[in-house]
N, C-alpha and C positions, 0 to 999 in steps of 0.2 A: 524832629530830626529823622526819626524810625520813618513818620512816613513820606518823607523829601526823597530817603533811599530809597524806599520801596517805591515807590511814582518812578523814580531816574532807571532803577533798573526795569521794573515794569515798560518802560519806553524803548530801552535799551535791550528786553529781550525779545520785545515785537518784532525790532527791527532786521534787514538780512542781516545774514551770518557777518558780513564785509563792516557791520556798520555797528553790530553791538559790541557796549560797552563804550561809546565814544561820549557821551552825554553824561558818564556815569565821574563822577567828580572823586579824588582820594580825601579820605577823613585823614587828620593832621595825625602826625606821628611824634609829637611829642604837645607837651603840655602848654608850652609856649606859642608851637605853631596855632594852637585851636583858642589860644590867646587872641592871634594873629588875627585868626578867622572869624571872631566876636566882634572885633573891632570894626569889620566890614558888614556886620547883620546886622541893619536896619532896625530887625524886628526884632531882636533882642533887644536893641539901647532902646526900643521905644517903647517896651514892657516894661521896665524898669523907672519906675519914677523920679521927677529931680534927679536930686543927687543920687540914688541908689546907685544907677549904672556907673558914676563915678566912683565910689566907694567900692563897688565889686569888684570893677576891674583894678583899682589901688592894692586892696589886697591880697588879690589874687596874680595880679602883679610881681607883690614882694613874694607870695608863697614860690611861685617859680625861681624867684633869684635866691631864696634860701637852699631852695633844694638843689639848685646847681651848685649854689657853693658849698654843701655838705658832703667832707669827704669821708666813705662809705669804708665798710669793712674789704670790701672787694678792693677796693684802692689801693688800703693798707698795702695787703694781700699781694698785686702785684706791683706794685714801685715802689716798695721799702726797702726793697734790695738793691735798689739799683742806684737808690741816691747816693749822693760822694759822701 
């Protein structure tokens, strides 16, 4: 991955001032999105033997839905007050 960005910006900062940066792809901002983003890499499921890429993406799956539905000290903190 380190060196796809480093290539993308590498091309990206050859180019004129008008043009960089436009090649240059955003990395996922939450855990789910780069879930998202697995599911499109070729070369990930095809490193992953049989069933593995099945099984990883299973659990790593359910880690995502656990941790959105764990509600956080921060939560508590602010809408404990506000509920009826």
């Amino acid at each position: 991955m380190a060196l796809l960005m480093t290539a993308s910006w590498a091309s990206a900062s050859s180019a004129a001032p008008s043009e960089a940066g436009k090649d240059v792809k955003k990395i996922p901002m939450t855990f789910g999105d780069a879930l998202d983003a697995l599911d499109e890499d070729e070369v990930i499921k095809s490193a992953l033997p049989g069933d593995m890429w099945r099984v990883f993406r299973h659990y790593k799956r359910d880690e995502w839905e656990r941790y959105c539905a764990e509600v956080t000290d921060w939560d508590v903190k602010e809408y404990l007050d506000v509920l009826p």
